[in-house]
RODO-2510 file (C-alpha; in nm, 4 decimals, decimal comma):
residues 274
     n   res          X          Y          Z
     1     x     0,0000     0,0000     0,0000
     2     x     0,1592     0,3533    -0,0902
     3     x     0,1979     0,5452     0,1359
     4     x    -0,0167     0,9550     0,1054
     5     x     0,1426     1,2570     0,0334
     6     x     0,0668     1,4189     0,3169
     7     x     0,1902     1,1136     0,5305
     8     x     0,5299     1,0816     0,3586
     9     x     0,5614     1,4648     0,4624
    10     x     0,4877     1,3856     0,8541
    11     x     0,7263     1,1476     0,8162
    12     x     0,9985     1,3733     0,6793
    13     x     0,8956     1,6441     0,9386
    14     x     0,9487     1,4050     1,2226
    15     x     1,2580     1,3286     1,0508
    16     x     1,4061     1,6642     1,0691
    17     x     1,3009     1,7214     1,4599
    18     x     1,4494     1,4374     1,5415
    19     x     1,7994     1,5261     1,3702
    20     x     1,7225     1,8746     1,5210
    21     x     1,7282     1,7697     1,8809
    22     x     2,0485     1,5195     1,8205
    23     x     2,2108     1,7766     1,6981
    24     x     2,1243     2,0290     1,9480
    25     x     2,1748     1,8030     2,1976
    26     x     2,5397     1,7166     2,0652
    27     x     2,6027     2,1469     2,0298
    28     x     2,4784     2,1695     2,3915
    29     x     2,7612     1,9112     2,5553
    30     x     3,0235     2,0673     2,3610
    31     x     2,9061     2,4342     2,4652
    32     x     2,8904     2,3131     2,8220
    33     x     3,2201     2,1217     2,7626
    34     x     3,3402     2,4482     2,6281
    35     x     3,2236     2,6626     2,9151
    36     x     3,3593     2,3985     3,2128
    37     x     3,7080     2,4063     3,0998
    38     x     3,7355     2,7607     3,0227
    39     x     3,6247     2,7997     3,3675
    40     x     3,8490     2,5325     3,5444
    41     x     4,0867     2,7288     3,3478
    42     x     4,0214     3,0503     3,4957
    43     x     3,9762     2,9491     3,8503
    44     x     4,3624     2,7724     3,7837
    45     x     4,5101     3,1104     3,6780
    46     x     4,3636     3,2809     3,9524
    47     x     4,4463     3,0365     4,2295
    48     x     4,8066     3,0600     4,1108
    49     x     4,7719     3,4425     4,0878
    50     x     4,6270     3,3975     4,4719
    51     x     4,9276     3,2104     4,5275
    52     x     5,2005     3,3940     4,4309
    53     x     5,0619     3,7139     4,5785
    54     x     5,0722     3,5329     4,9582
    55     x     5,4334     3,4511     4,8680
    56     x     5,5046     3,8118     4,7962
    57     x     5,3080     3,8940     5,0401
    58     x     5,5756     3,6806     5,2870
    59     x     5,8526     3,8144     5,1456
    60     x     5,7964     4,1861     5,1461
    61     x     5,7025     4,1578     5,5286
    62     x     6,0534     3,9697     5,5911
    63     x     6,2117     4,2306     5,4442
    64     x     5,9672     4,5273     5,5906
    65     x     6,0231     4,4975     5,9321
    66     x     5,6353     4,5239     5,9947
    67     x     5,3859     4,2973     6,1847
    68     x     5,0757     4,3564     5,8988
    69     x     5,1241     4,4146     5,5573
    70     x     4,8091     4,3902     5,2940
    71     x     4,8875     4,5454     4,9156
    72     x     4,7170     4,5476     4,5756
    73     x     4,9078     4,4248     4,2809
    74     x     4,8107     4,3950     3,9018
    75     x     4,5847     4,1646     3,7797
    76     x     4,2892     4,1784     4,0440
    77     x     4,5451     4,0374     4,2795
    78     x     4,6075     4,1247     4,6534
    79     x     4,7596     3,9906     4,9784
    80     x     4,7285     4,0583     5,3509
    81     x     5,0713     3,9274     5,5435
    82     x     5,1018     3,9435     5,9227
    83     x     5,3313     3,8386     6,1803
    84     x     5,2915     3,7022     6,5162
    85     x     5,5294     3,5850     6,8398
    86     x     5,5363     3,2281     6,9012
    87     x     5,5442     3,2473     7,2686
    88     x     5,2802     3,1887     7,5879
    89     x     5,2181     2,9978     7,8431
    90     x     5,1352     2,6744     7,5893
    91     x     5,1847     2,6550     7,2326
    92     x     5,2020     2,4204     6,9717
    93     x     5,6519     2,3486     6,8892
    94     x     5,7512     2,4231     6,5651
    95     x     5,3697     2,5627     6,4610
    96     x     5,2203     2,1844     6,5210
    97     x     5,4256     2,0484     6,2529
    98     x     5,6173     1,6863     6,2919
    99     x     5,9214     1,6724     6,5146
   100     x     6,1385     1,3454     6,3115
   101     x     6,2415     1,0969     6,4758
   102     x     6,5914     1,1125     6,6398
   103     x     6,6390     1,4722     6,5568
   104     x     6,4747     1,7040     6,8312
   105     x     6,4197     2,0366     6,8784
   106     x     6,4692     2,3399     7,0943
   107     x     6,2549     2,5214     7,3858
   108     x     6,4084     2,8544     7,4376
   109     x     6,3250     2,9037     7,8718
   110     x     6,5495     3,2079     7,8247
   111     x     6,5439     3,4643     7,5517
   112     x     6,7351     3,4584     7,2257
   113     x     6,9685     3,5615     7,1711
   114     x     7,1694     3,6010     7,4577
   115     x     6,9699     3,3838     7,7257
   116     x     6,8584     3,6583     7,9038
   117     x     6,5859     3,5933     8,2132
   118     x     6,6560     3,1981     8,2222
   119     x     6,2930     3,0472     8,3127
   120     x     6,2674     3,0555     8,7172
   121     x     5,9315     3,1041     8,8400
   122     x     5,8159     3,1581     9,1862
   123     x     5,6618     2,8286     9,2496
   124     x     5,8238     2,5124     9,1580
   125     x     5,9500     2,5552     8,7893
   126     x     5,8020     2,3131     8,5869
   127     x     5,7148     2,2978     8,1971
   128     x     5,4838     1,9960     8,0897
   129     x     5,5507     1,8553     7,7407
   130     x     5,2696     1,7107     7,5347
   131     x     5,3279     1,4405     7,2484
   132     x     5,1481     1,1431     7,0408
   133     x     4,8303     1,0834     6,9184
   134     x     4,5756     0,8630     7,0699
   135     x     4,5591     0,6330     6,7639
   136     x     4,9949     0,5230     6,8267
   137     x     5,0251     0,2703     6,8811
   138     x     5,3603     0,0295     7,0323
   139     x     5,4756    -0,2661     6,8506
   140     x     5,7818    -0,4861     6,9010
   141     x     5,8361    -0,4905     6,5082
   142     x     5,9936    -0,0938     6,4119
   143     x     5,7910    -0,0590     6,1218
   144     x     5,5134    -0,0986     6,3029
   145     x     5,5795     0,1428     6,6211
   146     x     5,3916     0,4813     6,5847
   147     x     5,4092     0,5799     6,9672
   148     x     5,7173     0,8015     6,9938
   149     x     5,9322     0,8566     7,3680
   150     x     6,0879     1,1130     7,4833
   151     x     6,4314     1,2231     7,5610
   152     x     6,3873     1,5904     7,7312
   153     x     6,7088     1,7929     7,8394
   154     x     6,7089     2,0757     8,0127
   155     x     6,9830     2,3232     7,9854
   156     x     7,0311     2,5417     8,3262
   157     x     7,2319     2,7841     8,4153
   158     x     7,2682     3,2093     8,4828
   159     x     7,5080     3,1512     8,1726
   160     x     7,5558     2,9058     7,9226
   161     x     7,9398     2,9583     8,0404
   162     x     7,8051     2,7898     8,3786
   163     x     7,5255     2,5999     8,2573
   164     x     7,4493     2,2200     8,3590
   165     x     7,2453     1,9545     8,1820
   166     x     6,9478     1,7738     8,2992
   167     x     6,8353     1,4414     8,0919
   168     x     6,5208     1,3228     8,1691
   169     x     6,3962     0,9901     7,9071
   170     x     6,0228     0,9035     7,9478
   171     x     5,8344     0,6274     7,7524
   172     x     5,4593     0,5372     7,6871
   173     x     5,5198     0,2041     7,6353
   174     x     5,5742    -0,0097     7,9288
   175     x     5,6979    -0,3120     7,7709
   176     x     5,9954    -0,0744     7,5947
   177     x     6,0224     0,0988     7,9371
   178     x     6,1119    -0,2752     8,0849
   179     x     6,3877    -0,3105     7,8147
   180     x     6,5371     0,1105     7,8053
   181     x     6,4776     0,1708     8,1692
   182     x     6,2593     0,5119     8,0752
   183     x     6,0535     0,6892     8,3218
   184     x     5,7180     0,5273     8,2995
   185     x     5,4310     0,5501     8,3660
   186     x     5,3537     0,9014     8,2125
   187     x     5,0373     1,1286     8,2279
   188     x     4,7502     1,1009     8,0064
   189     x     4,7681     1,4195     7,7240
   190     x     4,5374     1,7747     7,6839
   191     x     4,4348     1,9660     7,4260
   192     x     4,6384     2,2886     7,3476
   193     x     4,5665     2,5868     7,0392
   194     x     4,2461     2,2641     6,9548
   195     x     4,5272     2,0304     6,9131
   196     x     4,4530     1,6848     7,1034
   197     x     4,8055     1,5096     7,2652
   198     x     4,8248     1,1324     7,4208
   199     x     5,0613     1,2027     7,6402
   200     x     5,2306     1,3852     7,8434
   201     x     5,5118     1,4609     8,1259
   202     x     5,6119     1,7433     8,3732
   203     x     5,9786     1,8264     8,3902
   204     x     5,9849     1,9730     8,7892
   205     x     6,2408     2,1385     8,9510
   206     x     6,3439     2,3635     8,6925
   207     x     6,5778     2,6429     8,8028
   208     x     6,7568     2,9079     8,5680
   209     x     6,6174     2,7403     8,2522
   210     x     6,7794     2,8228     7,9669
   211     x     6,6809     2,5516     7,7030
   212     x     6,4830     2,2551     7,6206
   213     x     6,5801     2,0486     7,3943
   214     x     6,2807     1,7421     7,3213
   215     x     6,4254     1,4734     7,0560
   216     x     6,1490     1,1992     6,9739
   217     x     6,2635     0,8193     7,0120
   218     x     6,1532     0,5654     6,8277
   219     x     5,8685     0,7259     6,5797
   220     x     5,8501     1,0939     6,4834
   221     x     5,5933     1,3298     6,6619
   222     x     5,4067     1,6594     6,6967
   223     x     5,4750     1,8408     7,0349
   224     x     5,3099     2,1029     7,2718
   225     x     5,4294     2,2643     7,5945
   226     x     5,3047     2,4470     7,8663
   227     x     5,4911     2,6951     8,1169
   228     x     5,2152     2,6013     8,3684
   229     x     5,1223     2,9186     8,4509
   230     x     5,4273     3,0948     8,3711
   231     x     5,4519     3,2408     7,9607
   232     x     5,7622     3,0955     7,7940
   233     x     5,9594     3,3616     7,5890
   234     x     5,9820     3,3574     7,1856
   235     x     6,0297     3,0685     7,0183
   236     x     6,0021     3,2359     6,6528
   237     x     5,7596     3,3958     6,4551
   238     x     5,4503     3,2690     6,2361
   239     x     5,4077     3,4029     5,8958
   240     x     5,0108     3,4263     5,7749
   241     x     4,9811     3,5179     5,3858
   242     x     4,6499     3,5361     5,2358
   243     x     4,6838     3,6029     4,8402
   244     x     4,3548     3,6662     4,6558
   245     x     4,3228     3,7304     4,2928
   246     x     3,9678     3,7635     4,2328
   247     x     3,7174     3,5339     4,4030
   248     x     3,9748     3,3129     4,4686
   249     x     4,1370     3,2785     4,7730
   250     x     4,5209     3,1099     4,8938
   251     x     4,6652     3,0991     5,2344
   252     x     5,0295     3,0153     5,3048
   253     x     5,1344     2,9775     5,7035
   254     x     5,5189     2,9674     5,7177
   255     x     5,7064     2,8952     6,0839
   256     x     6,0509     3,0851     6,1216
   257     x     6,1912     2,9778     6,4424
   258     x     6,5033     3,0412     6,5491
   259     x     6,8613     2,8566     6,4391
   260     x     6,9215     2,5188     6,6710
   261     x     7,1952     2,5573     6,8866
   262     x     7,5030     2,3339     6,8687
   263     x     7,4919     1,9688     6,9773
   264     x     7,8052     2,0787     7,1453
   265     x     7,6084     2,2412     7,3778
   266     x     7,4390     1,9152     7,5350
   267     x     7,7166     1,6468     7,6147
   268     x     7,5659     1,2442     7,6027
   269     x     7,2853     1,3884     7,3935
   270     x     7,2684     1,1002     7,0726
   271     x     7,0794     0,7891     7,2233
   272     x     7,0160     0,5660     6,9260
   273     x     6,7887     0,2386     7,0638
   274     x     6,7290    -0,0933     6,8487
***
């Protein structure tokens, strides 16, 4: 049976709609394809504009002497820089970033340079240290081991011409505490600047302080300390760039703490345990 004129040519309209929406469809994906990466492409250029205007933004403060610094630079792109004291009566060491295993690092009780007004408070001078995570946990097997120990010395002295040196080795884990004769038990941790610790240990009897040296043992670790009561002097400065460029937004923290002082300075200090 033939098909009617006027059927053939509802046919051939249907026809054309059909390859109308295909193709519309297929002009849509690559317009939207189009669009996406020409805006992943944008927000790429300005989040590396953002970027380098926080590091400029760190290095003109260095160099400026001044504790806030904000500027406008081409391109839609700006920073705001400050700089604050590491120092109080607890802080997070070395900004809250890892301490590695067997290398340590430095308390200032007294200021730096010269270690003027060594740490002596009124009452019994004591500075708690706070390490470890609750999740470490101690294995015989190194690989394994996560919980870190302590070796804390204590540097005292009006001088360092005259100064003597205090070691005090504390462990978490009793069964390594059987083996390296560590003090152990130790205190259960706190929370200092929102950070949550494990562990932790009072150093008492602190007279004169001049330094602190804390050198993790057997797994690296983050560290906090607390004067107790008594603020701790300067242990650096923290560096807080925020670059924008424009609706995008990068932040760059950098920690610039003082030089460590000599090994020299801290006879018997390497302990190096199997």
């Amino acid at each position: 049976m033939l098909l009617s004129k006027k059927s053939q040519q509802g046919q051939i309209l249907l026809i054309v709609i059909l390859v109308m929406v295909v193709s519309l469809t297929v002009g849509l994906s690559v317009v939207t394809r189009t669009i996406t990466n020409v805006r992943t492409s944008q927000e790429e250029q300005a989040s590396q504009q953002a970027f380098s205007a926080a590091e400029a933004g760190i290095e003109k403060i260095i160099s400026s002497n001044q504790t806030t610094l904000e500027a406008q630079l081409p391109n839609d792109a700006s920073y705001q820089t400050s700089i604050t004291t590491a120092s109080g009566t607890a802080f997070l060491v070395n900004n809250g970033n890892t301490i590695v295993k067997d290398d340590g690092i430095d308390v200032w009780l007294s200021t730096y340079p010269n270690y003027s007004s060594p740490f002596s408070p009124s009452s019994s001078g004591s500075v708690t240290v706070y390490w470890s995570n609750s999740s470490d946990v101690c294995d015989a097997s190194p690989s394994l081991n996560t919980k870190a120990a302590l070796e804390i010395v204590i540097l005292s002295g009006t001088s360092p011409a005259n100064a003597t040196v205090r070691h005090v080795p504390v462990d978490p884990c009793s069964s390594r505490a059987a083996i390296n004769n560590f003090t152990h038990p130790v205190s259960t941790g706190g929370t200092v600047q929102g950070k949550t610790f494990g562990h932790s240990y009072t150093v008492t009897g602190i007279t004169n302080g001049l330094l602190m040296r804390v050198i993790p043992v057997y797994a690296s670790t983050t560290l906090a300390v607390s004067g107790n009561g008594t603020a701790l002097p300067s242990q650096g400065q923290i560096i807080q760039s925020v670059g924008t460029s424009g609706g995008t937004q990068r932040k760059i923290v950098v920690y610039k703490g003082y030089p460590k002082v000599p090994v020299e300075f801290f006879p018997f200090l390497l302990f190096s345990p199997q």
